[in-house]
N, C-alpha and C positions, 0 to 999 in steps of 0.2 A: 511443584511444577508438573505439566501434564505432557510425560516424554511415552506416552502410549502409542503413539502414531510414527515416533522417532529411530527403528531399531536400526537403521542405514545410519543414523550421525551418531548413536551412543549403544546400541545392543549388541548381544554375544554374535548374533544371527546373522551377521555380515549384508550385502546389500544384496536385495534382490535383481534377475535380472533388468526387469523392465527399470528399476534404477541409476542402471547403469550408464553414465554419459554416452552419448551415438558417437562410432568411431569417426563420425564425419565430421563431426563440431570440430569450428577453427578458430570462432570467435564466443568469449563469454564475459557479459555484461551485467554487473550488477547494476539493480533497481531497488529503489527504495519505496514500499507504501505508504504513506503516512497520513495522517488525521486525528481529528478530535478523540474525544473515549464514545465509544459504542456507536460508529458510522458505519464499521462492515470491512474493518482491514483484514481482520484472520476468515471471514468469510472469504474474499476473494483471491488471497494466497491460498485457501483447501480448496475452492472450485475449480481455478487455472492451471493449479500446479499440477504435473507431470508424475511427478514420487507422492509417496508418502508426504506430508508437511512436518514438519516439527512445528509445534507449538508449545509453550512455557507460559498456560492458562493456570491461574488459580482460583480456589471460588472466591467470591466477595464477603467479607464477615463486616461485623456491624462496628468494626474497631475502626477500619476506614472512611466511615459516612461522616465525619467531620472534613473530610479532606477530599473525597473525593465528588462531585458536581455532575450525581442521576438522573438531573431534571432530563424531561423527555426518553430515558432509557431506563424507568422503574424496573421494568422484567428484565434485566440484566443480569444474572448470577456468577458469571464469570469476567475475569480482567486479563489483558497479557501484561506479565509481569517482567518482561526478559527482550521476545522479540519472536515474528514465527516464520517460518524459510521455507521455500517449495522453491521452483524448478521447471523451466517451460521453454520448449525448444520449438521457437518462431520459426527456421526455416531447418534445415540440415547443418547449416554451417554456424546459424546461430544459435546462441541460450543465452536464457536471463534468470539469474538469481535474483531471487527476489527475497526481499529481507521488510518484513512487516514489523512497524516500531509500536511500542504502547502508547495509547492516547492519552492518558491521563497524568497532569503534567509532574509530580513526585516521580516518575520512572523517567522521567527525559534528560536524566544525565547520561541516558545509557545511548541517546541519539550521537553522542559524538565518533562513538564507535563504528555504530551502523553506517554512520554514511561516509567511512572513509573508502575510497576510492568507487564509488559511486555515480556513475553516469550521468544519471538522471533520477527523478522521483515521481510517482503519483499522490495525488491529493485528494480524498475520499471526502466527499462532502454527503452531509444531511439539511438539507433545505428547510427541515424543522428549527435547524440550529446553526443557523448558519455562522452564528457568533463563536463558537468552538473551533472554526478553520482559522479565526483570524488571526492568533498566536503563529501557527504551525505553519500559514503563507510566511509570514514574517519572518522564520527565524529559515526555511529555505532561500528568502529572497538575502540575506543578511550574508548565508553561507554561499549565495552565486553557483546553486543547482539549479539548474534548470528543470519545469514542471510541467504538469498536465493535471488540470483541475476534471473530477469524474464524481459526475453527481449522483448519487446510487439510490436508487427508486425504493423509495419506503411507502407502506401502507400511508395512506393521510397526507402524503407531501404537499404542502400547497405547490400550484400550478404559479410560477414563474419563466419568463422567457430568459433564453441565453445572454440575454442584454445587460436582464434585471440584475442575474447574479454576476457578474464578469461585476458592472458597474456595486454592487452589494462588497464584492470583495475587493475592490478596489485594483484590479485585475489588467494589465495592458492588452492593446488588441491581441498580439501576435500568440498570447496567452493561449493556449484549447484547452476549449471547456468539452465536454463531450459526455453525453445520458450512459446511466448503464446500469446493468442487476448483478450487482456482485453474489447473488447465487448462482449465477450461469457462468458457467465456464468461455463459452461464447462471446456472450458480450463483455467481459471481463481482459479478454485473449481480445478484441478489437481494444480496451482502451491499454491496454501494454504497447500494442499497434500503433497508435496515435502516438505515442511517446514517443517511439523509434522515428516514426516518419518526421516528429517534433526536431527530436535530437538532429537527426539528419539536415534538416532544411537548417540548423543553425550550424553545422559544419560548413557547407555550403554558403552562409554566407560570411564565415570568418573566412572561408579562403579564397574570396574573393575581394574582399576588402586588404 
């Protein structure tokens, strides 16, 4: 496992400062990323997050290639085998852990873990592949997490509209779907945004019913 980035959750060297939670945080929200294998989950936990990320990448060997399903991500070399965590502080008062799960479905026993106590989630889609998200809507909508589907801009993506895929993934209106480059930290930190505003608007409307 690839604990090089990680010496805040397991090294001698204790956290640094900028690690260090803000004395003004009041509230902390775990989020889950989740998607298919190779849509861009440990990319967008290292771009957003705040600290160092922990990641638990290992490389791919050729023992796996019976089991695991490359199509469209050949140049692939590494897999998360565990789970990868960063850290992102939306306003002063708030933070979100965020807890990136592996896509590839032999590690997804380790999903039950990740998502206990758990807010919310994002759903990382590749419009190459779009059949790789169908499992992983399923087994959120089965657990009654609430989501935000974030369609992450890859070279070559066909050109579909917000309609196509909502209706593609079999998706309710009130669903957000929302574009984004999970190399950027930017547009990555708006679709976290979308989720809170998500979550939010369905507080509001439990407690009013």
């Amino acid at each position: 496992m690839d604990f090089r980035n990680s010496e805040t959750a397991v090294g001698p060297v204790g956290p640094r400062h900028e690690d260090s939670l803000p004395s003004s945080a009041a509230t902390a929200v775990k989020v889950v990323i989740v998607g298919g294998f190779g849509v861009g989950k440990t990319t967008l936990v290292g771009a957003v997050s705040e600290i160092r990320p922990l990641t638990t990448e290992e490389t791919m060997t050729q023992a796996g290639a019976d089991v695991d399903d490359t199509s469209g991500v050949e140049r692939k070399t590494a897999t998360t085998v565990a789970m990868d965590f960063g850290r992102i502080s939306i306003t002063d008062e708030l933070v979100l852990y965020l807890f990136g799960t592996p896509g590839q479905q032999r590690f997804w026993f380790l999903w039950n873990g990740l998502f206990e106590g758990a807010l919310g989630a994002v759903v990382l889609v590749d419009t190459r592949r779009l059949e790789v998200s169908f499992d992983v809507i399923g087994r959120l909508e089965e657990r009654g997490v609430p989501f935000v589907v974030a369609i992450n801009d890859f070279p070559q993506s066909p050109s579909h509209s917000i309609d196509e895929i909502r209706g593609a993934l079999d998706l309710p209106y009130e669903v957000p779907i929302v574009l984004c480059d999970a190399r950027s930290r930017e547009s990555s930190r708006d679709v976290l945004m979308a989720l809170m505003r998500y979550l939010h608007s369905l507080t509001l409307s439990s407690e009013r019913s």
